[in-house]
Phi, psi and omega in degrees: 000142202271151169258153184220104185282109161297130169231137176225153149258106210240203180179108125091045184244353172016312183276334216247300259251325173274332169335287179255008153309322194283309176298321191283000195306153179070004185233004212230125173236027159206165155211116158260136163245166168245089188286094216273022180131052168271175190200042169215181192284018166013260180310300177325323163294305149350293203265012155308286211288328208206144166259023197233077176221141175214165172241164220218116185287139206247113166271009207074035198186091156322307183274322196290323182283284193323315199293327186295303155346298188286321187301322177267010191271149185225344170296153168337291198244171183241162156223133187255146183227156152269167158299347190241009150269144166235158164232127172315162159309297193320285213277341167319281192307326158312289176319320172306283194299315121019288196294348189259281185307323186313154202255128204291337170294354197268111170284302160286171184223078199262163198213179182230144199257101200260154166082042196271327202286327159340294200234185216245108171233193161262017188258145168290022158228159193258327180215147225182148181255127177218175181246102170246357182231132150210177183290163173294300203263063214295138197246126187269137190224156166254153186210132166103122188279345156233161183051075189250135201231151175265139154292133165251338180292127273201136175256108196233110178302133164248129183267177167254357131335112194250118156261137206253142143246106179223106162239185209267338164215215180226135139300012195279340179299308189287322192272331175312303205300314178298331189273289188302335215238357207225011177196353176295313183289139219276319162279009160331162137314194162236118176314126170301134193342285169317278193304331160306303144327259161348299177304324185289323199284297168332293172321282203300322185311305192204025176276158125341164158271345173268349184277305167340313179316289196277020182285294224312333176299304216306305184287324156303335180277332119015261187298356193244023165253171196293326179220114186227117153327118190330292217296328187295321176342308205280311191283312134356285187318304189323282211308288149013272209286313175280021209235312181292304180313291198311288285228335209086348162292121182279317175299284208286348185282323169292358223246300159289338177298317200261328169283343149322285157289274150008303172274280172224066180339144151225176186309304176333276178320303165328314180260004132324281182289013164249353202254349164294296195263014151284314184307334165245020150079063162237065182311302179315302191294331143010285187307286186323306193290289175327291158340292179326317176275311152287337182246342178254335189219166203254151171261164169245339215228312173213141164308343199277297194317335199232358184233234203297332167305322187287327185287339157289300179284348171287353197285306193304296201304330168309327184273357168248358175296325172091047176238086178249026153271332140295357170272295178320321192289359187275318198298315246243288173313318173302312179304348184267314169304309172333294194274345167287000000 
């Protein structure tokens, strides 16, 4: 049977933090935390579970604290937790049985990260396949009886293990910060695609009108690059086209919007360009752009865009339209999308 070191990294998690200490009991035969600057009863809680807690000067940089993590680790495999998970009994006794059986060549383990739409998060999904248990140590092989190569491909199980994510708030203030300090300065890197994602996604979710602000280097320089992806194109465009509405520039706001539509419309942009000609009270063009969004285009950055936010706001222009019978039934189609 394979050993399995918890490795977590934690912060200010108090509320949170014997929950799930509590679901993995019994399936873990080592557990480290990492304590990157709390100043609630964290550690204490901790060190109920484990004598192996330590603290971690918090740099902003997320991979540098788990890697510090890994570093302590002394088991076959490591498994990372948040502090904001739990596993039901049902998936313990999976994990249990797991431990038994897993076949020592499988490195990863990805399991699925469940309970999105439950609690108030920033993500568009409800469930999702992620890599939570994999080995410490990888052992490299040749492969292919002639012209014979090392595998680099990682051999990765997808399990029916369901991890509950439930947490207690939104990071968006802490990710902003992180986001901004680490690609914002003109000799910064360039976010990388996947991070790019995110960070938009992040944005359209639960950002601010100042984080929009400070997005705006980070994207243009995106688009100031030689080759720039349709796809980077489109989410750019998105964070852009809102960044500029707030600010008022009108000219850049279209600049973008439009290099938008162009490429591939989405719900976002629809609801940009609805959210322009409500402000100056051109409800009919208003309607359209709304329209547009809930029923012609798909969202990329929230899921709200193409659903119940769009169905709301055709509600509202309809209802200053004085068409308040068509408002209702929108008003009446959001609340069924809400609760689906």
């Amino acid at each position: 049977m394979i050993t399995v070191s918890l490795c977590m990294i934690v912060k200010n998690e108090e509320t949170v933090l014997a929950r799930c200490l509590d679901s993995l009991d019994g399936l873990m035969d080592e557990i480290i935390i990492v304590d990157t600057g709390s100043i609630d009863r964290t550690k204490e809680i901790a060190g109920k579970y484990t004598n192996q807690v330590y603290d971690y000067e918090w740099n902003n940089d997320f991979s540098q604290a788990r890697n510090y993590t890994l570093s302590l680790a002394h088991c076959d495999y490591i498994y990372c937790a948040d502090a904001d998970e739990v596993m039901d009994e049902e998936n313990r006794e999976k994990f249990r049985q797991l431990k038994q059986v897993l076949l020592p060549e499988i490195e990863i383990v990805q399991m699925l990260y469940s309970g999105q739409y439950d609690s108030n998060t920033v993500y568009n999904f409800d469930e999702e396949y992620r890599p939570k248990l994999f080995r410490r140590l990888r052992s490299f092989q040749f492969i292919n009886p002639i012209h014979e190569t090392l595998r680099l491909d990682p051999v990765v199980y997808d399990s029916d293990i369901r991890i509950f994510h439930k947490p207690h708030g939104l990071h968006t203030d802490r990710d902003m910060e992180i986001f901004e300090t680490h690609y914002s300065p003109e000799n910064a890197p360039l976010i990388p695609f996947e991070l790019q994602r995110m960070y938009a996604k992040e944005l359209f979710i639960s950002g601010k009108d100042e984080h929009f602000l400070h997005a705006i280097p980070v994207f243009l320089r995106i688009l100031a690059k030689d080759e720039c992806s349709s796809d980077e194109l489109l989410y750019a465009s998105c964070v852009l086209a809102r960044a500029y509405r707030l600010t008022g520039d009108t000219a850049s706001f279209f600049k973008y919007a439009m290099k938008a539509t162009l490429s591939e419309s989405c719900s976002e942009i629809c609801m940009e360009l609805g959210h322009f000609y409500e402000e100056r009270n051109d409800l009919e063009e208003a309607h359209i752009w709304y329209y547009n969004a809930a029923f012609e285009t798909t969202p990329i950055c929230n899921i709200h865009s193409g659903g119940d936010e769009a169905l709301l706001a055709l509600a509202r222009v309809l209802e200053n339209s004085g068409l308040y019978e068509q408002a209702r039934i929108y008003r009446k189609q959001a609340q069924i999308s809400i609760n689906s």
